[in-house]
N, C-alpha and C positions, 0 to 999 in steps of 0.2 A: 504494500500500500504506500505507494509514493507521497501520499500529504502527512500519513503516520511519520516515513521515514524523515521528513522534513522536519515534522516538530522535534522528533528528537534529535536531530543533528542543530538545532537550535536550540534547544534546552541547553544540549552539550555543550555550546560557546558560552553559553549564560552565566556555568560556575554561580549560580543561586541555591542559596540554601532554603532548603523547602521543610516544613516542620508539619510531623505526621502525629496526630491526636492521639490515635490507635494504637501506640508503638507495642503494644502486650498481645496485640492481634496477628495470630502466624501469617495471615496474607501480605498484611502490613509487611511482615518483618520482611519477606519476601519479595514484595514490591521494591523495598526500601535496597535489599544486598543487589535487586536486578541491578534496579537506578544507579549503585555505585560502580559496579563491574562494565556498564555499559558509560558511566561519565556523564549519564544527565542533569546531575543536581547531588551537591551535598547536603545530608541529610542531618534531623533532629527526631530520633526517637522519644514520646511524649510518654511515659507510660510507669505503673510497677519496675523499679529497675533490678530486681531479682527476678521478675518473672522477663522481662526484655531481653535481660544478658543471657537468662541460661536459652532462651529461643535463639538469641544470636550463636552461641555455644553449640546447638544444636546444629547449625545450617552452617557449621564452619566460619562463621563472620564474626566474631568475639573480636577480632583486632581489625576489622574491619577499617579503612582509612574513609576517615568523611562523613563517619557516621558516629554521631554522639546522642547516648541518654542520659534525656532530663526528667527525674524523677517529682513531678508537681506538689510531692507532699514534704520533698524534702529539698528542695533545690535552691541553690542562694541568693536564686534572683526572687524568692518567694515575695520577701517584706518589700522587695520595691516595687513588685507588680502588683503586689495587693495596695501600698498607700497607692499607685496611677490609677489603677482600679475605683478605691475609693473616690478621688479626688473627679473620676469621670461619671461613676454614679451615682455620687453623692443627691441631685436632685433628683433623683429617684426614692429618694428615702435610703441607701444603703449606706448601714453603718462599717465601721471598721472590721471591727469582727466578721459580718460578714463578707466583709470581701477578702481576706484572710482564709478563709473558707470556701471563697468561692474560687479564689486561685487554686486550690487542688484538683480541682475538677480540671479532667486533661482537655478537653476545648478550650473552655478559658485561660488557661495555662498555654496553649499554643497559640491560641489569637494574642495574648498579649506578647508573646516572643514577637509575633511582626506588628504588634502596634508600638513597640519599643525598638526595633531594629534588630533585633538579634537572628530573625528569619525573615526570607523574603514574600513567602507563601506557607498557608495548612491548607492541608487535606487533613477531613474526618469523613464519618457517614459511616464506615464499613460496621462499626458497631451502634454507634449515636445513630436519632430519629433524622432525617433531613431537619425538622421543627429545630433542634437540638441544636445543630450544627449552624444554621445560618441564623438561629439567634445568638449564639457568639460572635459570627462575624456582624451582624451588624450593632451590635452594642459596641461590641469594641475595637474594631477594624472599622467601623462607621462606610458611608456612603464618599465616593470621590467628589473633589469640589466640583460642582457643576453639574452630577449626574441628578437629574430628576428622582428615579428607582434605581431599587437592585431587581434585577431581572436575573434569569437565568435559560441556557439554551444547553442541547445537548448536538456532539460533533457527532457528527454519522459517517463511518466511512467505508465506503463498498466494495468487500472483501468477497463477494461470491462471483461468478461469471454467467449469472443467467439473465446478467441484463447489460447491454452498450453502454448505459451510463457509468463512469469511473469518476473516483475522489475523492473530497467531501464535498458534504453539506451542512448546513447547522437546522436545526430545529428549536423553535423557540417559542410561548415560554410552554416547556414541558414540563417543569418541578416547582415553580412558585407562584406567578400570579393568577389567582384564580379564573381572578374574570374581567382583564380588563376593559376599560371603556378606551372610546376613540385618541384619547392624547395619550393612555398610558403604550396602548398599542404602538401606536405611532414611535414612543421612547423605546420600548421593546426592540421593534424595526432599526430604528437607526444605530441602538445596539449592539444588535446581532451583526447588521453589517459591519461595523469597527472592529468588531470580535472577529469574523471570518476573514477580512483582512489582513490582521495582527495575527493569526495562527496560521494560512495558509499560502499570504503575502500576493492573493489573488482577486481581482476586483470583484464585488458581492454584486450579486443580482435578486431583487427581493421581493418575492414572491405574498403578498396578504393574499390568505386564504380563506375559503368561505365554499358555503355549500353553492352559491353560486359564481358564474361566469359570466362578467362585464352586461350585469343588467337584466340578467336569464329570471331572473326572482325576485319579487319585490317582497321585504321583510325589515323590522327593523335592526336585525341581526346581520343584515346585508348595508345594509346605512351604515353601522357601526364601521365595517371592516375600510369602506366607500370615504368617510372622514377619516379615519386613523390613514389611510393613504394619501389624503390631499396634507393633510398636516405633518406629515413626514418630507413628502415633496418641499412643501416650502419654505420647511425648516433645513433641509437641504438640497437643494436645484440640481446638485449633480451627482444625487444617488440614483442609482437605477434601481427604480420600483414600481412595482405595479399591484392595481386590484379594483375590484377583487374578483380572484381566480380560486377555481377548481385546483386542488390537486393533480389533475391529469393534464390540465391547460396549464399548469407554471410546470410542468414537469417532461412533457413527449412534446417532443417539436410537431408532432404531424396531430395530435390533438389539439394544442395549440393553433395550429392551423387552421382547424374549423371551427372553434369556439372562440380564438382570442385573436384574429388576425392581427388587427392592428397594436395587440401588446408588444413590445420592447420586446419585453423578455425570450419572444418564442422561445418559451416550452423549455428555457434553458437557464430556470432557476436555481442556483445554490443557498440562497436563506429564505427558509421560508417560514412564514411567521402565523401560529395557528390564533384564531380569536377566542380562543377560553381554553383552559387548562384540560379540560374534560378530552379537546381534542386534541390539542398539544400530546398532554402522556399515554394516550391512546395510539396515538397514529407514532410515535417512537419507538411503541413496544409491538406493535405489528409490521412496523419497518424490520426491527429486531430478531423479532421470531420465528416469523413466518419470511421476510424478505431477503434475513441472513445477513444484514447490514448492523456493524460494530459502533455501538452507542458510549460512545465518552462523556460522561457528566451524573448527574445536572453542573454546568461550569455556570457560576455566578458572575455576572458582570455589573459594573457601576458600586463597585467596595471600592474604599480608598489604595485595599492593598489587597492581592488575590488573597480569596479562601473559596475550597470547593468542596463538592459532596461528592462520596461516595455511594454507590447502591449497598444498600446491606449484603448484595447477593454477590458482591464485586468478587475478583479472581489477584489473585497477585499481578497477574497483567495488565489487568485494570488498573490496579494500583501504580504500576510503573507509568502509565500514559499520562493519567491523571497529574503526575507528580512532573511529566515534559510539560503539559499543558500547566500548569500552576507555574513552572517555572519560565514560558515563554511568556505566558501572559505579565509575570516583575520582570520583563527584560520592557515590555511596551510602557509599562505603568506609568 
C-alpha cells in the first residue's frame, strides 16, 4: 500500500516521540517494539511498570533503545503535572487533590506529557472507551487556535484487488460528531481535506454525501448537506468540493456520469464527508468488512497537539500505523 508506505517513511524523518496510554496492553507493547525496529517514532510507555517491563522482557525488548516507561502512579513528573492540571481545571471546581489523583490515570498522564512537551503525540482506545480517550484530549491537549471542532475521520486504505480504485481515502466524521448541522459539516469538510493533504501530500477532492444526487430528492436532510457545501466553498474558493452526492456518484466515474455530470469531482472523490455519524460508522465498517479496505483511526483533528483513538479490537499493526499517523500529523502541527 503505497500511501501506508509513505506515512511511515514520514513518520520515520519525524524522530517524534509519541506516548502510548496503554503501555501494560501486549498489543500496545507490540505496536510500540514494531514502531522502534522499523524507526517511526520514539516511544513512551504509559503504564504499571512491573507489568510493562516484564511484557517488554517477554518480547525481547527490555533494552529496547527509544523506548521508555512512565509509571503514572509513581513518576517525577507527577506533582508538576498535577499542580498544570490543577491550575487548568481549576474553574471547573477541581481541587488539588484531585488532580493528584487524576494524574495517575494513564490518559491523563499521557495527554499531559504532550501538553507539557515531553511527547509529541498519544494514542489510547485499545483498552479506554473512545468517550474516555478524547475526553483527555480535549480537557487537556484542548482545541488548536482557530479550529472551530475537534472532529475526527478515519484513513481507508485499499489493500484488496477487487476493485480499480487504489490508495487512500478519509472518511469523516465516523467516531465523534453525532449529528452535525450545516457549519459544523462544513468545518468537518475542510478538515478532512487539510488532514488528507498532510498524511498523503495529495490534493483532496471532497465529496458531501447524502442519500441524494445534485437535487434527485427534496428533504430537509438534503438542504443540510446543500448549505454545509456552499459554506465550505466560500470559506475556501479553492477546495475542490462538491454536493451533495450519492456514494456511487463521488465514487465510479461512469456513475458519476449519469447522475453528476457537471460535478468537478467525476466520481473521483478521496474525502468524503458522511452527514451524521449513524452513516459515517456504518459505511466504514462495511467498507471494512465486507469491502476488505484497512481502517486507521478514528484520527482526531483540530486538538492543539495530536491525540488518537484506538479501536478496542485494534491489532499490534494497528497500533504501529496509528502511532506513523500520530507522528506525521506533530511533524504538520
Amino acid at each position: 500500500m503505497k500511501p501506508l508506505r509513505a506515512i511511515l517513511g514520514a513518520a520515520t524523518s519525524s524522530n517524534k516521540i509519541i506516548a502510548l496510554a496503554e503501555g501494560d496492553d501486549p498489543r500496545v507493547v507490540d505496536g510500540a517494539l514494531k514502531a522502534r525496529a522499523d524507526g517511526v517514532a520514539r516511544i513512551i510507555l504509559a503504564g504499571d511498570r512491573d507489568k510493562v517491563t516484564a511484557l517488554l522482557a517477554e518480547r525481547g525488548g527490555a533494552d529496547a533503545e527509544g523506548i521508555e516507561v512512565h509509571d503514572p502512579a509513581h513518576s517525577p513528573h507527577a506533582e508538576g503535572f498535577a499542580t498544570a492540571l490543577h491550575e487548568l481545571r481549576k474553574h471547573k471546581g477541581m481541587t488539588p487533590e484531585q488532580a493528584r489523583q487524576q494524574i495517575t490515570q494513564r490518559l491523563t498522564y499521557a495527554a499531559m506529557l504532550v501538553r507539557q512537551g515531553l511527547a509529541d503525540g498519544t494514542v489510547g482506545g485499545a483498552v479506554e472507551t473512545t468517550s474516555n480517550t478524547v475526553r483527555a484530549a480535549l480537557q487537556i491537549i484542548g482545541k488548536a487556535p482557530g479550529a472551530a471542532m475537534v472532529s475526527s475521520f478515519f484513513l481507508m486504505l485499499h489493500c484488496k484487488d477487487h476493485h480499480e480504485v487504489r490508495g487512500a481515502h478519509i472518511f469523516a466524521d465516523c467516531g465523534l460528531v453525532v449529528d452535525p448541522n450545516a457549519q459544523e459539516m462544513a468545518e468537518i469538510a475542510r478538515a478532512s481535506a487539510a488532514s488528507f493533504a498532510a498524511l498523503t501530500q495529495e490534493a483532496p477532492r471532497v465529496a458531501m454525501l447524502s442519500f441524494s444526487t445534485s437535487g434527485s430528492a427534496n428533504h430537509p436532510k438534503v438542504s443540510k448537506v446543500v448549505e454545509a457545501t456552499q459554506i465550505a466553498k466560500a470559506a475556501d474558493p479553492d477546495l475542490l468540493i462538491d454536493g451533495e452526492l450519492q456514494f456511487d456518484a463521488a465514487f465510479v466515474p461512469e456513475v458519476a456520469a449519469k447522475k453528476a455530470g457537471a460535478s468537478p469531482l467525476r466520481g473521483q472523490a478521496n474525502v468524503f464527508i458522511f452527514p451524521n455519524l449513524d452513516a459515517g460508522n456504518l459505511g466504514y465498517k462495511i467498507a471494512q468488512r465486507i469491502g476488505g479496505v484497512e481502517a486507521i483511526g478514528p484520527v482526531l483533528q483540530g486538538l492543539a497537539k495530536p491525540a488518537n483513538d484506538l479501536s478496542r479490537g485494534c491489532s499490534a499493526e494497528d497500533v504501529l500505523h496509528m502511532i506513523a499517523v500520530t507522528a506525521v500529523q506533530a511533524q504538520n502541527a
